[in-house]
C-alpha positions in Angstrom: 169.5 -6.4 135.3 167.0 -7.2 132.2 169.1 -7.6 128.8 166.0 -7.5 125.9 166.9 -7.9 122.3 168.2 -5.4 119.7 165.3 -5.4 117.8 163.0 -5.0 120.7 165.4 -1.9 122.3 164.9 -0.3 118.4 161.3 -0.7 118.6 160.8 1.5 122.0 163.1 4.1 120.5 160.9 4.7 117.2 157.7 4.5 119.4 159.5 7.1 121.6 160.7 9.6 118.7 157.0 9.2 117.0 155.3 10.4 120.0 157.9 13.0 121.0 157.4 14.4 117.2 153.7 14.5 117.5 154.0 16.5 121.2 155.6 18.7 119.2 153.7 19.3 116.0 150.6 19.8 118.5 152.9 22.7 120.1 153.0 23.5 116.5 149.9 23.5 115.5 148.5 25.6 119.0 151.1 28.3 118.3 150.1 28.8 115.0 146.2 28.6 115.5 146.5 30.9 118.3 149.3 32.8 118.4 151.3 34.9 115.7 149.5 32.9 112.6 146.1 33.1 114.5 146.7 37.2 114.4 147.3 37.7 111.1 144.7 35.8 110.2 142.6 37.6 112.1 143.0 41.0 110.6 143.4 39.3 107.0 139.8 38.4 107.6 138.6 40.8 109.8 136.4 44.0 108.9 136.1 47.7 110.3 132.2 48.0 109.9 132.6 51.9 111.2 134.3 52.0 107.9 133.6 49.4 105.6 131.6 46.5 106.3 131.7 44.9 102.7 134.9 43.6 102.1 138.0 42.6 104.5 141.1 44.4 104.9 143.0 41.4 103.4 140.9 41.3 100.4 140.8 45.3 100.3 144.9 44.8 100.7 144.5 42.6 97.4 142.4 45.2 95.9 145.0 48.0 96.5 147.4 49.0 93.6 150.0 50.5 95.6 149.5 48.1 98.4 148.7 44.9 97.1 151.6 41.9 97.5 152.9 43.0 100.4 154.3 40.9 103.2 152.7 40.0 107.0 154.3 39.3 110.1 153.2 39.1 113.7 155.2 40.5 116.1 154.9 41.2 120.2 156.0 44.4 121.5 156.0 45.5 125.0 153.6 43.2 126.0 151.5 43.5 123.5 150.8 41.4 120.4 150.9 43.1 117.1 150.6 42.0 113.3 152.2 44.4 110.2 152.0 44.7 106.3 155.0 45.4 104.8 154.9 46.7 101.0 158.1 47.4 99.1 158.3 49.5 95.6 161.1 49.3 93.7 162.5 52.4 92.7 160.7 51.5 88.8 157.5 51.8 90.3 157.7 54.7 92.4 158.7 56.7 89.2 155.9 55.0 87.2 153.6 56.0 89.9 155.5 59.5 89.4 154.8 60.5 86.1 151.0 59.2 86.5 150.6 61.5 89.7 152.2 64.3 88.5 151.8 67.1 86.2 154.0 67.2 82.7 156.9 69.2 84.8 158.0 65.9 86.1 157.9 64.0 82.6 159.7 66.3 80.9 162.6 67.0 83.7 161.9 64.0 85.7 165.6 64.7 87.7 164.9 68.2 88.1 161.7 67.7 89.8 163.0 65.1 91.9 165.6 67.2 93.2 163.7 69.9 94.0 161.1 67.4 95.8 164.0 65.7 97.9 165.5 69.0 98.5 162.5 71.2 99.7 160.5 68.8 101.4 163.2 66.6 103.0 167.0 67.9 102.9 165.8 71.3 104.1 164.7 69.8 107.4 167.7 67.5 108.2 169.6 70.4 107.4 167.9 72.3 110.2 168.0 70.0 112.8 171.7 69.1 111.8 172.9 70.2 115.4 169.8 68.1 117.0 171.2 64.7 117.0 168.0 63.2 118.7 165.6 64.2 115.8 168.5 63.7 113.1 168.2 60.2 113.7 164.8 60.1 113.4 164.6 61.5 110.3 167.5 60.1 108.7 170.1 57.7 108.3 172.4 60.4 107.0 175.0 61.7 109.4 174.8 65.5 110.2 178.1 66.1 107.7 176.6 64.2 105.1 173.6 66.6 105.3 175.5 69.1 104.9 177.3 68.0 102.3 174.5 67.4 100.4 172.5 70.4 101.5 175.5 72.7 99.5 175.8 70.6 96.7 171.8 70.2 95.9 171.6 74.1 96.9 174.5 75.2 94.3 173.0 72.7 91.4 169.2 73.7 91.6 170.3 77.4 91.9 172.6 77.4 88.7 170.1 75.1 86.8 167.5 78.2 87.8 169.3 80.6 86.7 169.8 78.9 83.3 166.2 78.9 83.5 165.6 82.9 84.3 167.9 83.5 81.0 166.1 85.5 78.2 166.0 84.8 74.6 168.2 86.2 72.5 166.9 89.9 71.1 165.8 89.7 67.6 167.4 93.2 67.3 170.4 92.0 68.4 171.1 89.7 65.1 169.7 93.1 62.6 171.7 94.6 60.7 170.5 98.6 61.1 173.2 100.1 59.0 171.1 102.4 56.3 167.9 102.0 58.1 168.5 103.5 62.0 171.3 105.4 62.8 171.2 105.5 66.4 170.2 102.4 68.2 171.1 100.0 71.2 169.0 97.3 72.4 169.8 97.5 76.1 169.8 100.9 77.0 167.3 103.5 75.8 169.0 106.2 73.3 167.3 108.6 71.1 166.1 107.2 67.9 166.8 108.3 64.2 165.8 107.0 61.2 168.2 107.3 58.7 167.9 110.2 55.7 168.2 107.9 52.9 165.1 105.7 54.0 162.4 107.8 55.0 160.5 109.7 52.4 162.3 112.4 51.2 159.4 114.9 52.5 160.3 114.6 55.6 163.7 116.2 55.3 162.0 119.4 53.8 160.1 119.9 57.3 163.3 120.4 59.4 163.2 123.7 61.4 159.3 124.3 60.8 157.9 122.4 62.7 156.6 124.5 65.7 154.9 122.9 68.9 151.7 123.6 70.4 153.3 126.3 73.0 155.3 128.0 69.5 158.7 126.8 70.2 160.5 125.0 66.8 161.2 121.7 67.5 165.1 121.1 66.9 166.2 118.8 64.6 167.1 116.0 66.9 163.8 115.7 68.4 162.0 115.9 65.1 163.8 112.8 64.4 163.1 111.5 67.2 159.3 111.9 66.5 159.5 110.7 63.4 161.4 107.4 64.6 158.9 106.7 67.2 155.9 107.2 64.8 157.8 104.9 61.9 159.0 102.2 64.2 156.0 102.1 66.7 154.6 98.7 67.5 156.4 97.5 64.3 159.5 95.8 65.9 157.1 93.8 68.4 155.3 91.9 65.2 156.0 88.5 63.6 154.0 88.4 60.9 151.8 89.9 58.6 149.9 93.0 60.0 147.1 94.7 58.1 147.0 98.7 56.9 144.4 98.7 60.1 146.4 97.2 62.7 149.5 99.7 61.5 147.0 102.4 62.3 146.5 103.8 58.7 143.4 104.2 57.5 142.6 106.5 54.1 145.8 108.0 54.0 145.9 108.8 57.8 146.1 107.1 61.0 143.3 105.7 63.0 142.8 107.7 66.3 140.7 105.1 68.1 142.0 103.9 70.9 141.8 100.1 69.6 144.6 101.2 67.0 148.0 100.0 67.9 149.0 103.6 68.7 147.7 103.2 72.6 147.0 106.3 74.6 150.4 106.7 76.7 153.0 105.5 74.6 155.7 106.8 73.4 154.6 106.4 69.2 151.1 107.8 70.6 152.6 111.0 72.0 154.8 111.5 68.9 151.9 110.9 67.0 150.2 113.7 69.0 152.5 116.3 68.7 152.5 116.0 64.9 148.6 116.6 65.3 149.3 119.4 67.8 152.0 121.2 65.7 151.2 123.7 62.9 151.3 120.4 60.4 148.2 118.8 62.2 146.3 119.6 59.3 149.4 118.8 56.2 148.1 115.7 55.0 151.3 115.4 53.2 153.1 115.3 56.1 151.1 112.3 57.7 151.4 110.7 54.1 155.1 110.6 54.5 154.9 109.1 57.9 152.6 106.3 55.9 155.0 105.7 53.5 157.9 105.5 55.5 156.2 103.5 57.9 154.7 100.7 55.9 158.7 100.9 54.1 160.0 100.1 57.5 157.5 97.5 58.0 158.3 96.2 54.5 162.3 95.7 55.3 161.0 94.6 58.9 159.2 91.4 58.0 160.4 90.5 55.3 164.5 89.8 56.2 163.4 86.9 58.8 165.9 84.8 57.7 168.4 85.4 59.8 171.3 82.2 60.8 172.7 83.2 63.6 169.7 84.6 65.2 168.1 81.2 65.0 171.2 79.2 66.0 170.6 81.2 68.9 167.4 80.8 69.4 167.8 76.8 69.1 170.7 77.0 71.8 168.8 78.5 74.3 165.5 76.5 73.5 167.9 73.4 74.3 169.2 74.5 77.7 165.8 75.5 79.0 164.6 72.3 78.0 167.1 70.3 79.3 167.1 68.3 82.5 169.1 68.9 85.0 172.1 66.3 85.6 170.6 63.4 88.4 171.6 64.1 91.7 169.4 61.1 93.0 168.4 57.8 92.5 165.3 56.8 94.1 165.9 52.7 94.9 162.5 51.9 96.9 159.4 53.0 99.1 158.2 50.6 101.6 155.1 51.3 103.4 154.5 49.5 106.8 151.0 49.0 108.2 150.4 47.9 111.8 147.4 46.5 114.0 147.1 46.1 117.8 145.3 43.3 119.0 143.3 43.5 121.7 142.3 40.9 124.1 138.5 40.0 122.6 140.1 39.2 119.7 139.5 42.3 118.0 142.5 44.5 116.6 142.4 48.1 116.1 144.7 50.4 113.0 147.9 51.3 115.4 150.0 53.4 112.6 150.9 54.1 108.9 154.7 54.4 107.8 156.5 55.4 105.0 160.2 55.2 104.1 161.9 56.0 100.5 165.5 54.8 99.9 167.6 57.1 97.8 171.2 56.8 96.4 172.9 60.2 96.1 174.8 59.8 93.5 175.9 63.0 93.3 177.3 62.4 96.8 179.7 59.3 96.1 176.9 57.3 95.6 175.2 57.3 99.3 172.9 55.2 100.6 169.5 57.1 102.3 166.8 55.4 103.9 164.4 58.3 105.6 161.2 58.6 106.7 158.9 60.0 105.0 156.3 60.7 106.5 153.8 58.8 109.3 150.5 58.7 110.3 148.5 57.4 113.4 145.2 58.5 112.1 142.7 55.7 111.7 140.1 57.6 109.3 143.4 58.1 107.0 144.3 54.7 107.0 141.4 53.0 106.6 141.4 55.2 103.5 144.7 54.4 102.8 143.6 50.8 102.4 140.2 50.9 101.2 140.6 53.8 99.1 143.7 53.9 98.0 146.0 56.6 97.6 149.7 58.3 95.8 152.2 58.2 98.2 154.5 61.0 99.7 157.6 59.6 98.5 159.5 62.9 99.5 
């Protein structure tokens, strides 16, 4: 048995551990060059002429504002050797990218668009494969009661913010004081009109019971009034502003019988209008010079009282609810897009698929995580423009 001397056994150890690291920085080195590394650089610096010839997909990657930064890995599935390109927005960006893609519904009721996107285009279809367990999965990492749950409470949410929505503004008529000016009148169901006998010209009260129609029939009292009401009040109630003698339909002390005059064939203040002219007082200019004066009165006491509190308080009230956003029922917290290759064995690689997957918290469903799929693609002509291209993704 040799003995050899400490120094001389710590010497063959050293040159032992140097060679056994080198053996394995070459194993390294090989695996890197032509294995996962080798792959990635491969499609980093490869082209798809068919396509693009110009530029490579990793510089077209760098290029790409909604792709750009993202993350590659090589993988082997199945036999087969694959590299992906992982791209994560946070939840900042994908709202940023939002309000640029979308029209000024979004801006201005960014959490009722957002829950009507999510709720149409995704929760709708978990919900109908809720008793499909297979595709559930698929589609969602929501749990069929969890669906549910959310389908009812996004359901009962959008539908009462719609309805909010559907309400009409408030009736200017309904905020008018009347009293001495119309003595019959209700603003949701239709009663006969009457002006009231201490506002319109005092002429008119002289014609009562003398009126006779065109088939020689008096006209009673009530409809008289009636005519007179429609005639006096007649595309009056409708205006906002000023409106000239022209546009009231008087012209020269009558009233204009064109058809461009407010009083349109068919209506009710053109018919009244009518049977005046068809009565035996179509020719009593004094008659029609009543109606004028009692009609630009009305007009008069019409415009002029606009100020009117309550009516504007109102107004303001239901301006704010319609333009109020809904409550947020959602948080959208990322989107990450994954991009794959195949590679083939001539050291070419081909597109294999396109995914996308938004993660939502559901905050109005104790705060729930969601990670879904939103959508896939397998086509290469819609990837390649995808990269190259660019594009707005379908976050819902």
């Amino acid at each position: 048995m040799r003995f050899f001397p400490k120094e001389q056994k710590m010497k063959r150890i050293n040159r032992w551990s140097l060679i056994l690291s080198l053996i394995l920085l070459m194993v390294s080195l090989t695996a890197s060059c032509g294995g996962g590394g080798g792959n990635i650089k491969k499609v980093q610096n490869g082209v798809f002429s068919s396509y693009d010839n110009t530029i490579t997909v990793g510089k077209a990657l760098e290029n790409n504002s909604t792709l750009r930064g993202g993350k590659w890995e090589a993988l082997e599935m199945d036999g087969r050797d694959y590299v992906t390109y992982t791209v994560r927005l946070t939840g900042e960006q994908v709202q940023a990218i939002l309000l640029e893609s979308s029209s000024s519904v979004y801006s201005n009721k960014p959490n009722y668009w957002t829950a009507t996107q999510f709720y149409e285009n995704s929760l709708i279809l978990w919900f109908n494969n809720v008793r499909n367990a297979a595709v559930l999965t698929r589609l969602t990492s929501m749990s069929a009661e969890e669906v549910s749950q959310a389908r009812d409470i996004f359901k009962g949410k959008l539908d009462a913010y719609a309805d909010v929505q559907r309400q009409r503004s408030p009736n200017r008529f309904d905020f008018i004081d009347f009293s001495g000016v119309i003595d019959s009148y209700a603003s949701n169901s239709w009663t006969l009109g009457k002006m009231n006998d201490n506002f319109i010209d005092p002429y008119l009260l002289t014609i009562r019971g003398q009126v006779i129609n065109y088939s020689g029939t008096v006209v009673s009292s009530d409809l008289l009034d009636y005519w007179i009401y429609e005639v006096v009040t007649y595309g009056i109630t409708e205006a906002d502003g000023e409106i000239t003698r022209s546009k009231l339909g008087i012209i020269d002390s009558n009233f204009d019988t064109s058809r461009d005059a407010p009083f349109e064939y068919g209506t009710t203040g053109r018919r009244q209008l009518d049977n005046f002219r068809n009565s035996n007082f179509g020719d009593n200019t004094e008659l029609f010079d009543a109606l004028i004066r009692t009609r630009i009165k009305y007009y008069d006491w019409w415009i002029k009282p606009l100020p009117l509190p309550e009516y504007e308080k109102a107004v303001a009230e239901y301006e704010e609810r319609r333009n109020k956003d809904l409550e947020p029922l959602l948080i959208i917290d990322g989107y990450e897009v994954v991009l794959s290759f195949v590679m083939n064995q001539d050291d070419t690689f081909n597109t294999n698929m396109m995914e996308g997957y938004t993660e939502v918290t559901l905050n109005s469903l104790d705060d729930l995580k969601v990670r879904y799929n939103a959508g896939n693609s397998d086509s290469v002509q819609i990837i390649l423009s995808c990269i190259y291209r660019g594009f707005t993704p379908d976050f819902f």
